[in-house]
Every structure is written in C-alpha cells, then in structure tokens.
N, C-alpha and C positions, 0 to 999 in steps of 0.2 A: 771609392774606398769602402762604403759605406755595405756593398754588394759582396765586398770580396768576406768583410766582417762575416754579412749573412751565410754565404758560401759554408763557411770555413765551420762556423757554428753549428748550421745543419748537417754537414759532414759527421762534426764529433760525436751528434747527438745521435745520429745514426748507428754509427760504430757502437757507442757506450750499449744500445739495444740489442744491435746484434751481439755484443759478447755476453750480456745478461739477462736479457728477457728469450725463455727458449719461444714462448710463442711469437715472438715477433723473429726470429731465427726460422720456425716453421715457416711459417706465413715468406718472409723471403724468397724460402728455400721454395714454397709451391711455385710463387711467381717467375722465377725462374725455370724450372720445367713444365710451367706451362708455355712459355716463353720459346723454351725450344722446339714443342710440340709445335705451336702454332708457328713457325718459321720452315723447321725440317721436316715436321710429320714424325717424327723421335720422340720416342718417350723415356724419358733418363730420370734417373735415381741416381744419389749424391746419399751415401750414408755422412757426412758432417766437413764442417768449412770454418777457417779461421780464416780474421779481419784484421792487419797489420797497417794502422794507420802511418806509425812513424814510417816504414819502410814503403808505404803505396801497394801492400801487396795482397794477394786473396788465396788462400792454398785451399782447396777442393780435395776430399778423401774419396774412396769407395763410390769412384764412378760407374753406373752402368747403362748401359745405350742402347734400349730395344727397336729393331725396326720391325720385318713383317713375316718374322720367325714365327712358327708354329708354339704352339704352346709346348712349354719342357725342352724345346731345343736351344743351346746355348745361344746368348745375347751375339747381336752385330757385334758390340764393343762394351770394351771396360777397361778402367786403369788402375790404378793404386792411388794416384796423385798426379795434380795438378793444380801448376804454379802459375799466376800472371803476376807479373810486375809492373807497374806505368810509372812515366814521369810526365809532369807537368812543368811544360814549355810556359807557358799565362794564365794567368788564373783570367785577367781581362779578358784575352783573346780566344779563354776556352779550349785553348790548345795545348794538345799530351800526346805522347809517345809508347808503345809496349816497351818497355825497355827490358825485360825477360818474358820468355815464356817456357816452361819445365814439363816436361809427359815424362810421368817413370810408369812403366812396365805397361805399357798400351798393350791389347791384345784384341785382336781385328777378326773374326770372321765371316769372308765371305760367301754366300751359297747361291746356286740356279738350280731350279728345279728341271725335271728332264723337259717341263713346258718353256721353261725359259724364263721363267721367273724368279726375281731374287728378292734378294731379305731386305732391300734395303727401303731405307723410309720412303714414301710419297708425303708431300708437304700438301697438302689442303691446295692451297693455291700460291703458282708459279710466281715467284718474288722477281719486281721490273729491273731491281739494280741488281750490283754485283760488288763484291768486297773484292778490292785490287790491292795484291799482298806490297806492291810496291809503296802505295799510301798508307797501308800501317805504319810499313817502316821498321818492322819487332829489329831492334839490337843483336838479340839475342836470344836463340831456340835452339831448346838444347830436349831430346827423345832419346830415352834410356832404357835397354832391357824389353825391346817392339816385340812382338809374334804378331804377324799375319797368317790366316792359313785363309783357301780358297778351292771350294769346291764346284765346278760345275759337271752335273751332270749331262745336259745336253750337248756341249760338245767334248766332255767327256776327260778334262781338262782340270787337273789339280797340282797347286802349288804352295809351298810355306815356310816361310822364314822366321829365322831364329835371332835373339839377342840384337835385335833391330838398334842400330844405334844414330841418330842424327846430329851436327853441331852446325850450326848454321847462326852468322855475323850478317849485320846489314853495315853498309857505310851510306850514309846518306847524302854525304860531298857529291857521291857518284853512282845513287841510285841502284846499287847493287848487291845482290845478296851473295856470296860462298860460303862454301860449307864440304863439311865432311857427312862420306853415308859408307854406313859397313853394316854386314849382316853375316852369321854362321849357320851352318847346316840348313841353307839353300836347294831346297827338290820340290823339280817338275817333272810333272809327267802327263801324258797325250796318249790316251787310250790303252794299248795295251805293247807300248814303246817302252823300252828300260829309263827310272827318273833318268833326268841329269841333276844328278848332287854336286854343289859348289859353295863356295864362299865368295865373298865380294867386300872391294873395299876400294872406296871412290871419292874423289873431291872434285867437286864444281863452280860454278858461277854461274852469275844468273842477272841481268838486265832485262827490262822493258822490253829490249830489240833482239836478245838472245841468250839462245843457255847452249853453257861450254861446257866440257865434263873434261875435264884438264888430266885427269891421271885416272886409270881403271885396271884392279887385278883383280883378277878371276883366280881363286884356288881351292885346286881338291883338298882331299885327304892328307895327300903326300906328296903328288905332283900341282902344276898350274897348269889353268884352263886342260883338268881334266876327271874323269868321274875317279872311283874308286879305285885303289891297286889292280883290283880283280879286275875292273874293265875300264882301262885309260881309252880317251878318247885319244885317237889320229888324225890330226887335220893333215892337207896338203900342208909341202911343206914351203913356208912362207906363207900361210896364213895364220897362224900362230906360233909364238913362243914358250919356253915355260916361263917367261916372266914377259908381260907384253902393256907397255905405255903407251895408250891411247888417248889423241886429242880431236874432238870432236865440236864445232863449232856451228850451229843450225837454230833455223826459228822453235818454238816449244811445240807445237802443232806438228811438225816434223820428226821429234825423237820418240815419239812414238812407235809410229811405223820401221825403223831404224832398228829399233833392239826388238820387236815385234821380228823385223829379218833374219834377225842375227840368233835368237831361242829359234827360231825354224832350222836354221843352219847347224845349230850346234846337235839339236835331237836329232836332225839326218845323218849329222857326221858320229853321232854317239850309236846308233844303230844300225849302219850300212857302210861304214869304211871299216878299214882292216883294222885289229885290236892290236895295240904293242902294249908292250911292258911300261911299268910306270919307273919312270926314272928315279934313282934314289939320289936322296938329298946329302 
C-alpha cells in the first residue's frame, strides 16, 4: 500500500511541474525528442503539450517530424494534434492499457531521390524488439483530416491522398482490431500514364492470424471504380461493377502484393482499354 501511496504522489508532483514550472516543461519536452531521435533517428519538434491527470491523458500540439530531407524542403511529417489516453488496469501489477489514441490532420510526405534514396529516418542503431499492436491493445484510434503525398523519382511513381480518415476498435475478448478507412481525391500516377483518380471507403478486421477487408468502394467523380467523366475507365465485363463488395481474407504479408496487382491492373485498364462514357447517377 505503502508503494502505491509513493506511486500516486510522485505522479502528482509531476504533473503540478509540468503545468507550472516552464523549465521543467522544457526540460520534458527535450527528453522526449531526444528520446525519439535516439530510437527512430527523427528529429521532432512539439510547439506545447497538456497533462490531464484526472482523465490519464497527454494531448501534443504542433507536431513536426524531420527525417533526411534536405535543408528547406518540407518535413517527413506533421500534425496538429495529438491525443493518447491510458487506463490503468493495477496500479500493483503495473498494468495499463491505451485506451484512446487521436491524430487530427496528420500530413505525410514521402520522397526517393532518382538515386533511390528517401527522406526517411535511419535510427543510429537497429532496435532487437518489436512493438506488437496486438499487445497494446489501443481501444480506440481514431485519424482525422490524413494527406499523404509520395513522390518517387526513380521509378517515376507518384501518389496522394486526401482527408485521410481512420476509426479503428480493439476487442480484447478476441484479440481483434476493425475499423473503418476512407480517403478523397485519391491520384496515382506511373510515368507518363494518365493518374488514376478515385475515392475509397473500406472496413476491415484484423487478427494475429489475419486481415479481412470486409467491404471496399472505389469511387470516381461521378461514376464507381472509374477516373473522370472525361475518361471513365472500362474494365471487362465482370470484373467490375459500379458499386462492387469486396471480401478478401489473407495473411498481412500477403495483401500487399494483392492491391500492389490490382493498381497495376487498374492503370492498364485506365490507359489501354476502350474509353465509355461515365454513367450518370
């Protein structure tokens, strides 16, 4: 009991410093992104952070995320805000859970140089473990208002997504995460091939032994699973629909190469099958 007293005291005294002493805030705040540097090889910048004892919470402002961008060219990443939540399971047994996790307006980009080189961190030295999202365990992760963009020059390969949105539950009865994932004004493009612009909106599952993608729409403009008015893509017929339910059940190693097939398929069929009209709604 005596321990849990100590716990709980040092806790407070903590907190009470970080909302009022700014040097001990600074000071935090360094240990922390040195923290991330010496883990990812990242160097991040946090313009200010509140400490929500009653609720177990930590909310992170004006994040920024440098990896091995040139000087002046825009950050790997950056967000607005960021939220974690924990609950404590024992305070004896030292055990706690994320019980939220919050990203508003994450924004990603990635680059290769025409050598093949990219932006992203090298961490000093290759860390032996690994964080296994099943043992977290997060409740609740919720991504709001995403842009990714992604450019490579060497194989000539650019893509970027808009209003990036993620909602993703854990049940821990049964080990399993789902969730919903949607994105707007969706374009790829593969040298000097027309994008393929789209939308997507998808729900999943996800187990230790597999990930399911239970429902998948693709939609243009104006039609589904197809570019613009101006140039509707034409698959054969029966291999799509304009409205097409997809359930796909495979190891995670696997779905990769899978929709890696399926963008090869689409840019063929968007560039070398006959062009129809886009069907009105």
């Amino acid at each position: 009991m005596a321990i849990v007293v100590l716990v709980i005291g040092i806790g407070l005294t903590a907190v009470l410093l970080l909302q009022r002493s700014p040097k001990f805030r600074s000071t935090f705040l360094a240990k922390i992104e040195q923290s991330v540097k010496d883990s990812t090889g990242a160097q991040m910048q946090v313009k200010d952070f509140s400490l929500h004892l009653s609720t177990l919470t930590l909310d992170i402002y004006g994040i920024v995320v440098h990896g091995t961008e040139p000087a002046g060219s825009p950050p790997l990443a950056q967000a607005d805000h960021l939220g974690v939540g924990i609950a404590i399971d024992s305070l004896i047994g030292r055990k706690w859970h994320f019980r939220n996790i919050v990203l508003d307006h994450p924004v990603v980009q990635v680059a290769v140089n025409k050598a093949g080189e990219n932006n992203l961190p090298k961490p000093k030295q290759q860390s032996s473990s690994s964080t296994n999202l099943f043992d977290l365990g997060v409740r609740q992760a919720m991504l709001n208002r995403g842009e990714i963009y992604y450019n490579d020059q060497k194989s000539v390969l650019t893509a970027e997504l808009h209003d990036l949105g993620l909602r993703v539950g854990f049940d821990p009865g049964q080990s399993r995460y789902q969730g919903h994932l949607s994105y707007d004004q969706g374009k790829i493009q593969y040298g000097a091939y027309s994008p393929v612009t789209h939308n997507l909106d998808t729900g999943f599952s996800a187990t230790p032994q597999k990930f399911t993608l239970d429902r998948a729409e693709s939609l243009g403009e104006r039609t589904r699973f197809h570019q613009r008015e101006t140039k509707a893509v034409a698959f054969r017929r029966g291999e799509a629909e304009s409205r097409r339910v997809a359930r796909f059940a495979q190891r995670p190693r696997d779905l990769r190469s899978r929709l890696y097939d399926a963008l090869a398929a689409a840019t063929r069929a968007g560039n070398n099958q006959r062009i129809l009209p886009a069907k009105q709604s």
